[in-house]
C-alpha positions in Angstrom: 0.0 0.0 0.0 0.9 3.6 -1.1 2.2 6.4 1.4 -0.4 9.1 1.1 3.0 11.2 -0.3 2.7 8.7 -3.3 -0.2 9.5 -4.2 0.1 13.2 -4.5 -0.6 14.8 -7.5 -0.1 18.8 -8.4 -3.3 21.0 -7.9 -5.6 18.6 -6.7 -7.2 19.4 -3.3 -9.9 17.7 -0.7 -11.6 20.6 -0.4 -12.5 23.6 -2.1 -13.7 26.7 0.2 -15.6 30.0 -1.0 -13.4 33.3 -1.1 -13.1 35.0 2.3 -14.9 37.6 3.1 -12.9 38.7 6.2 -9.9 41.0 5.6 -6.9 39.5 5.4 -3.7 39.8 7.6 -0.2 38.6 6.9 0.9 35.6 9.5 4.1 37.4 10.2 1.4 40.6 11.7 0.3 37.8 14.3 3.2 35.5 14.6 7.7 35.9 14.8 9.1 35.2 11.3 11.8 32.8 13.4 8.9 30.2 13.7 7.1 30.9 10.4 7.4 27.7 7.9 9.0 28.6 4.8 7.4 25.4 3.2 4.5 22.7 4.1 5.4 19.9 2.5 1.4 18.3 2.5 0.1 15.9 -0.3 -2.0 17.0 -2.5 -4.5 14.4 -2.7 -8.5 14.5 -3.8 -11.1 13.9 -1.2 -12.2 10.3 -2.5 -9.1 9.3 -2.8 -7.8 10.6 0.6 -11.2 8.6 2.5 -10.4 5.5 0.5 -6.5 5.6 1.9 -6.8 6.3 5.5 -10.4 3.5 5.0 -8.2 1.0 4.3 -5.4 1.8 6.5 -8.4 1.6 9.2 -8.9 -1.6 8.2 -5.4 -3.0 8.8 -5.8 -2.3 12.6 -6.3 -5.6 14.6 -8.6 -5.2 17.5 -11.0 -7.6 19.8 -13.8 -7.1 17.6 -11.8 -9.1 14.3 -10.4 -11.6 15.9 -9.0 -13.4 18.9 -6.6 -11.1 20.9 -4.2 -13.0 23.8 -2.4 -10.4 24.6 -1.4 -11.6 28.5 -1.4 -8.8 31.3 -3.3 -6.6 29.7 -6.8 -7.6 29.5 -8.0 -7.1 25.6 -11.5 -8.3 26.3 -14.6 -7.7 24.0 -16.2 -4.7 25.6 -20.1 -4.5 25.5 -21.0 -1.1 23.1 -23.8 -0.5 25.6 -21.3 1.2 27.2 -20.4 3.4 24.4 -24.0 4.5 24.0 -24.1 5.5 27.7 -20.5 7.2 27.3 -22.1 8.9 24.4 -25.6 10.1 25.9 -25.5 13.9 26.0 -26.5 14.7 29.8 -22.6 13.2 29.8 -20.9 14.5 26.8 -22.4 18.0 27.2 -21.4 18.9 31.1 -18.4 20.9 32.0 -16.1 19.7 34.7 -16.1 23.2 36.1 -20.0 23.4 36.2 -21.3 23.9 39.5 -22.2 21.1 41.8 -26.2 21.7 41.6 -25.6 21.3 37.7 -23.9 18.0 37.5 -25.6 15.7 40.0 -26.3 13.1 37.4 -22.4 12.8 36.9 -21.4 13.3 40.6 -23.8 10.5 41.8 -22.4 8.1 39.2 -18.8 9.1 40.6 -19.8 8.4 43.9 -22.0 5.3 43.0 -18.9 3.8 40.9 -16.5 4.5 44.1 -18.7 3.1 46.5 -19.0 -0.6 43.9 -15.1 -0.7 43.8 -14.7 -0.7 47.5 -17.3 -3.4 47.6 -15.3 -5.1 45.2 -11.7 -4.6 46.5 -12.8 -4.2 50.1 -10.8 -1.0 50.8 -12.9 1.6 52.9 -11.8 4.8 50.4 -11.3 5.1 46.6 -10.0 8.0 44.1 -10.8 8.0 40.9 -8.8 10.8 39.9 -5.6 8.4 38.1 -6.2 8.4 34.5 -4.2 4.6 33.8 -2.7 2.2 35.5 0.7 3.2 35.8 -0.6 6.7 37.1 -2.7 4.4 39.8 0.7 3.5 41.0 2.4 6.5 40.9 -0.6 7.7 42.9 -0.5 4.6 45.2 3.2 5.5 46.1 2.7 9.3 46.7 0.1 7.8 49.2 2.5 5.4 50.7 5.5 9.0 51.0 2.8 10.7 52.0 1.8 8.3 55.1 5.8 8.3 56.1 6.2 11.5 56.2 3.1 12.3 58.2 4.5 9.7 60.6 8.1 11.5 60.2 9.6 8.1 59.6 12.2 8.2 56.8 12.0 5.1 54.6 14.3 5.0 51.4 13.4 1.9 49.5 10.1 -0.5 47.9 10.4 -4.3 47.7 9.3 -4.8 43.7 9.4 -8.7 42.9 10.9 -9.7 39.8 7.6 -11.1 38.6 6.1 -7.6 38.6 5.1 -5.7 36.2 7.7 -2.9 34.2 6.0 -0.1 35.7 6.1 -0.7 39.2 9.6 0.2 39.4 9.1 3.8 37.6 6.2 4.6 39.8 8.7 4.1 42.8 11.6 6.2 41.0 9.0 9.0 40.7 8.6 9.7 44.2 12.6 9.4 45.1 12.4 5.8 46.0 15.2 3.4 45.3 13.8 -0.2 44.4 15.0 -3.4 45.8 14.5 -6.9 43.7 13.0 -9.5 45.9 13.4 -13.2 44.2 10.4 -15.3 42.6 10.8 -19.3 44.3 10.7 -22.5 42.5 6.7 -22.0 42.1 7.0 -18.6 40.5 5.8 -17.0 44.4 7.8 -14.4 46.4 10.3 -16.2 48.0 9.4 -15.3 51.6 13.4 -15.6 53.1 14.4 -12.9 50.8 11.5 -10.9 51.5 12.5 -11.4 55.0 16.0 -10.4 54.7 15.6 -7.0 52.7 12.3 -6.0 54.7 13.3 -3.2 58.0 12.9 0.0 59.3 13.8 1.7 56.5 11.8 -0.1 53.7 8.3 1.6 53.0 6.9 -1.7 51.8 6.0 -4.0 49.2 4.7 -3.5 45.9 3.0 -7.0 44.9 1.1 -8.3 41.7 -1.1 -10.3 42.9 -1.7 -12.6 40.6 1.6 -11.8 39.2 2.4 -12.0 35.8 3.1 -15.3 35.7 -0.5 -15.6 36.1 -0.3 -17.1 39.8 -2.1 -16.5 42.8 0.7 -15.8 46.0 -0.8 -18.2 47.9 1.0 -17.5 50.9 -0.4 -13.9 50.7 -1.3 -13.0 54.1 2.0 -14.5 55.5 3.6 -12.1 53.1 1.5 -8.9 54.3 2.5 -10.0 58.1 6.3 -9.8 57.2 6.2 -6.3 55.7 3.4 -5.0 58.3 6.0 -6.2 61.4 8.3 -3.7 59.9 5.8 -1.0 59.8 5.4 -1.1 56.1 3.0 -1.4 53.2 1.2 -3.8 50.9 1.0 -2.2 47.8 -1.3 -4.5 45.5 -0.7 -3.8 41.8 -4.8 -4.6 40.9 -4.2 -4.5 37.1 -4.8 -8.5 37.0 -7.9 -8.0 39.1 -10.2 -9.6 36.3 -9.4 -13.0 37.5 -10.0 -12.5 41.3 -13.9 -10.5 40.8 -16.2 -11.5 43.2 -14.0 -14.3 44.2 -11.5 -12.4 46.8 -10.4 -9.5 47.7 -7.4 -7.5 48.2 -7.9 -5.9 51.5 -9.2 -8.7 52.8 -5.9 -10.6 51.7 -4.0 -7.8 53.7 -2.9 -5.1 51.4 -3.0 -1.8 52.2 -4.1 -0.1 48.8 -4.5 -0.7 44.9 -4.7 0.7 41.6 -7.4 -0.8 39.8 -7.2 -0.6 35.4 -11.0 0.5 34.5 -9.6 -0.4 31.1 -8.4 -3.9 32.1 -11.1 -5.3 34.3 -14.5 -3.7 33.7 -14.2 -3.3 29.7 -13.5 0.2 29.1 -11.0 0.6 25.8 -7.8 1.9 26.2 -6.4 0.9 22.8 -4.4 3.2 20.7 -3.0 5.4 23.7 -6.8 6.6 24.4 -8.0 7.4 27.7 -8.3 5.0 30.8 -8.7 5.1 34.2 -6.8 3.5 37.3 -8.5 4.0 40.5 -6.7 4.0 43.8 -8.1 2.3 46.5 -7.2 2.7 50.4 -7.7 1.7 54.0 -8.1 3.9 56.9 -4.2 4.7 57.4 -4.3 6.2 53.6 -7.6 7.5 53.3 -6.5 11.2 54.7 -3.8 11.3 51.5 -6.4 10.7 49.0 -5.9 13.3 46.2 -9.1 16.0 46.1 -11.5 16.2 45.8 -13.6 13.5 46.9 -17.2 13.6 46.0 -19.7 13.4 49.0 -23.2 12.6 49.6 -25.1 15.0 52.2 -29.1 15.4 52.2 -29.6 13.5 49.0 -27.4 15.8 46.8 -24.1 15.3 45.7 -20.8 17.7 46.3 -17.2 18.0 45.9 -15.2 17.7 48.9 -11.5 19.7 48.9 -11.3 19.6 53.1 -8.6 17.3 53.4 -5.5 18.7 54.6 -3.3 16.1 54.4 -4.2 15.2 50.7 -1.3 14.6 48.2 -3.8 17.5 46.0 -4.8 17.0 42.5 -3.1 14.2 40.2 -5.3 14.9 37.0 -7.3 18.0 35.9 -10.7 18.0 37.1 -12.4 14.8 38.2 -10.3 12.2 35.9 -11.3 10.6 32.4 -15.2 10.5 33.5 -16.2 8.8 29.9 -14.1 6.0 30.8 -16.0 5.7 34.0 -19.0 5.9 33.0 -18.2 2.7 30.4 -17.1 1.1 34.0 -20.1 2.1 35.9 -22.3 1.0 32.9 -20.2 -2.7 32.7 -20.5 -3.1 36.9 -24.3 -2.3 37.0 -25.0 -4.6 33.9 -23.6 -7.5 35.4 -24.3 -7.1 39.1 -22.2 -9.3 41.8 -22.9 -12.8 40.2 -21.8 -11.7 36.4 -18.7 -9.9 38.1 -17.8 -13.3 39.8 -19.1 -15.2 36.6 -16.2 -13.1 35.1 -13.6 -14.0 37.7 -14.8 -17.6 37.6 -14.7 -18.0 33.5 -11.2 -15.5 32.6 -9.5 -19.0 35.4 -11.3 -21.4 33.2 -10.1 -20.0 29.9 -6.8 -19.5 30.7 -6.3 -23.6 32.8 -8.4 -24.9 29.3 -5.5 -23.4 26.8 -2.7 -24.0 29.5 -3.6 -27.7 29.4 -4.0 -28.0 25.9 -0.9 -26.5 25.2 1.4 -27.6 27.6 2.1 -31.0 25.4 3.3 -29.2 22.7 5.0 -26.1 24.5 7.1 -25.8 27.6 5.1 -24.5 30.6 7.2 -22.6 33.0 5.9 -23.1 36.2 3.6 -26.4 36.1 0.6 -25.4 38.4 -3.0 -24.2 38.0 -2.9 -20.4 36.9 -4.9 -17.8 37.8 -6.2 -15.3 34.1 -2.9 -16.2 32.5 -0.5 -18.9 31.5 3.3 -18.0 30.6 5.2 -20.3 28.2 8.5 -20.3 26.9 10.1 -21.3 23.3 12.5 -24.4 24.8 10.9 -27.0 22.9 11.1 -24.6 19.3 14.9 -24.1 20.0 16.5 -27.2 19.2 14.9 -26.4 16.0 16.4 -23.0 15.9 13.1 -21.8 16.4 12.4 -18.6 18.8 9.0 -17.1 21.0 9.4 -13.7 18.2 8.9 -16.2 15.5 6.5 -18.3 16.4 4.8 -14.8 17.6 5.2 -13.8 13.7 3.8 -17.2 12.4 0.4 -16.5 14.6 0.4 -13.2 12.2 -0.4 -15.9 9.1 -3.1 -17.2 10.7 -4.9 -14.2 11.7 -4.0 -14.0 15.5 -2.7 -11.0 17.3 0.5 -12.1 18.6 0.2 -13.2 22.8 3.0 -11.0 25.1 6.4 -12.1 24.6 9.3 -11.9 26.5 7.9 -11.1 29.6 8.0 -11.8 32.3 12.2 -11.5 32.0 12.3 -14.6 34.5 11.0 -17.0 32.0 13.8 -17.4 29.1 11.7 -16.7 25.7 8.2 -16.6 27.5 4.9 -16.5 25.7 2.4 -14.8 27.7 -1.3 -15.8 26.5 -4.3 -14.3 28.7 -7.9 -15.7 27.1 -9.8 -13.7 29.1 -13.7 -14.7 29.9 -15.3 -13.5 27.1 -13.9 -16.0 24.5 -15.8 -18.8 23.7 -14.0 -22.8 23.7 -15.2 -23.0 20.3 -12.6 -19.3 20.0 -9.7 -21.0 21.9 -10.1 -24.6 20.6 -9.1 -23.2 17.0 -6.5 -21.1 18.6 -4.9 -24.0 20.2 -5.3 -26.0 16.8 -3.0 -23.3 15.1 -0.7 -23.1 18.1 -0.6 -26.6 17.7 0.0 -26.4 14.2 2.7 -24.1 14.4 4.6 -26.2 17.1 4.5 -29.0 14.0 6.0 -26.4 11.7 8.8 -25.2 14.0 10.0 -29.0 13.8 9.5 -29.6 10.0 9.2 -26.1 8.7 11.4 -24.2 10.9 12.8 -21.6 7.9 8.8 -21.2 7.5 8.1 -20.0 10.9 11.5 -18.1 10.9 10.6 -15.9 8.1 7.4 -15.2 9.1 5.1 -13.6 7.9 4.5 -14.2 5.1 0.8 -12.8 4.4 1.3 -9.4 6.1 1.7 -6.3 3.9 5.2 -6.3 5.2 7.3 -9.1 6.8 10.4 -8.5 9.4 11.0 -5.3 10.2 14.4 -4.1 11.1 13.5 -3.7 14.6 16.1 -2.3 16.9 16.9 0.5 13.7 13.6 1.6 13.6 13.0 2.5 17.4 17.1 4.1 17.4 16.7 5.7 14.5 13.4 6.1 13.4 13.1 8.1 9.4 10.0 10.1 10.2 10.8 12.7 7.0 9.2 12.8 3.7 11.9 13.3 0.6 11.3 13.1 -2.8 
């Protein structure tokens, strides 16, 4: 397919607008001529031709509603398009986030309705919904957790981030002048509670725990793990971004953690594909619930408000109230289902992911062999006596139509593959998924310059990789 620059052709245009009848003024009366562009290099392309190019370039996007998308840790479900149509109604699209409370009571009581379901649901006693992602839900979470310290005026330097966590966890720490400290996975993929035990003191602020981490497993020794840290005076941070697996099955305060981010884009079904907006909560017990960033919307006498008195709050961490469409998608997915679809959702994302994991585990290797929680994590040591790697095999699934699962990550498994079902694909979905994954495992043993060349039916095939994201050509020439 054509750049858009290829198809240019001299003197044509997409539009075509009457004279002006406003008097004109040169740019350089209203801006410097230092920042004035000599020249702006723009194709010149007619209007049917310009809809048909950027039509089909729309249709070259993979997303959850073409086809199967296993991309583990991150939760690409189907999301129901009710919830667009409530995102979209005007009483939502048509409010200003400085209106005055009296004006916006509709929106404030679904802010404070949508709070009060994720406390039910993570069994903290206070929640923000101010974060707008994940990795802003921890960065949040840890300004909480310097916040509490300082209060106290206890100086703690360092976080406990296993090496099954996810990337961001360390960054969120760095952010807030914390230095992070690797705590080892054990033989069953769990925090290894002796090294825990030996980096956790007086000068640690806590833990900052997946949970299930992203080898898709449960810590099962959980609460013994909260007891270590909490002896010391520290805190449970729980990263809550694999929360789809526990709904209505557990919860996290319960379990002993002190806080939680929660991904409204992850769990309850609320797009954040393309860099769009999402939403990561941050939930809290008592000893963080002063912190919480403002304001906090209250209920008094039936009516709804917006609550700044809280003097020790961290302040604002996003303009306004947060990305309220992507709450309302939330709210919309949470009342839809009610407690028993929630759990049905827990219940089926285990299901889906133990069903592929045992199909598949004959023909790949499975690194930690143990029921998992809304993930499974393979690795490529059965491909490479066959010369055969994970970004190959990854490629192959490109023939067949797949989005590619997670790759090498977690870092702890050698070459892992990473495949999250979630609950909303059906078995007859993942029993022709595993027939190509079996397929391809044949392949990699008779076919292996096949699958190493891959693709092969893509409008391009192996990109120079590490080039392109050093030195990227983002210019136009002749």
């Amino acid at each position: 397919m054509k750049l858009i620059f290829e198809k240019n052709i001299s003197g044509q245009s997409a539009v075509s607008l009457p004279e002006s009848d406003v008097g004109k003024i040169k740019i350089d009366q209203l801006l410097p001529k230092s920042i004035i562009r000599k020249k702006l290099d723009l194709p010149s392309v007619n209007k049917t031709d310009l809809v048909r190019h950027y039509t089909k370039l729309s249709q070259r996007n993979f997303g959850v509603d073409q086809g199967f998308y296993p991309l583990g840790s991150c939760t690409m479900k189907y999301s129901p398009k009710v919830n667009e149509d409530m995102a979209s109604l005007a009483g939502f699209t048509q409010i200003h986030p400085l209106a005055h409370d009296g004006d916006v009571q509709g929106a404030l009581q679904l802010y404070y309705e949508l709070e009060q379901y994720l406390k039910e649901i993570t069994g903290f006693i206070a929640v923000s919904l101010q974060p707008a992602a994940g990795a802003h839900g921890e960065a949040t979470g840890v300004m909480l957790m310097k916040a509490y310290f300082e209060d106290r005026k206890e100086k703690r330097t360092k976080i406990l981030i296993p090496d099954a966590a996810h990337g961001t966890n360390p960054a969120s720490c760095t952010l807030s002048g914390f230095e992070t400290v690797t705590i080892k996975s054990n033989n069953e993929g769990e925090v290894d509670l002796d090294d825990l035990k030996a980096n956790m003191d007086k000068e640690t602020v806590g833990l900052m725990l997946t949970n299930p981490n992203t080898l898709g497993l449960f810590e099962q020794k959980i609460k013994q793990i909260c007891q270590i840290v909490h002896r010391q005076g520290g805190l449970v941070y729980c990263d809550g971004a694999n929360m789809n697996s526990m709904l209505g099955i557990t919860r996290p305060a319960d379990q002993g953690f002190d806080l939680i981010q929660l991904n409204l884009h992850k769990s309850f079904s609320t797009p954040h594909g393309g860099g769009g907006p999402g939403s990561g909560p941050v939930g809290v017990n008592k000893k963080l619930a002063p912190y919480l960033p403002v304001p906090q919307v209250k209920k008094k006498n039936h009516k709804y408000y917006r609550d700044y008195n809280y003097k020790k709050s961290i302040g604002k961490v996003k303009a306004f109230m947060g990305n309220f469409g992507v709450m309302v998608k939330a709210y919309t997915y949470i009342r839809a289902l009610g407690p028993k679809g929630l759990k049905r959702v827990g219940q089926h994302s285990v299901l889906n992911a133990n069903y592929l994991m045992t199909k598949l585990k004959p023909y790949f290797d499975l690194a930690y062999n143990k029921i998992c929680m809304h993930e499974c994590v393979f690795s490529d040591k059965n491909q490479q006596k066959y010369g055969v790697t994970t970004l190959d095999i990854a490629k192959r699934l490109l023939d067949y139509g797949y989005h590619a699962p997670t790759i090498y990550f977690p870092m702890i498994v050698h070459g892992a593959i990473m495949i999250e079902p979630t609950e909303t694909e059906s078995k007859r979905t993942l029993d022709e998924f595993v027939e190509v994954m079996i397929k391809i495992a044949d392949e990699c043993k008779t076919k292996p310059e096949l699958v190493k060349k891959a693709p092969h039916n893509m409008p391009v095939t192996r990109l120079d990789e590490v080039t392109a994201a050093r030195s990227p050509n983002l210019k136009w020439e002749e």
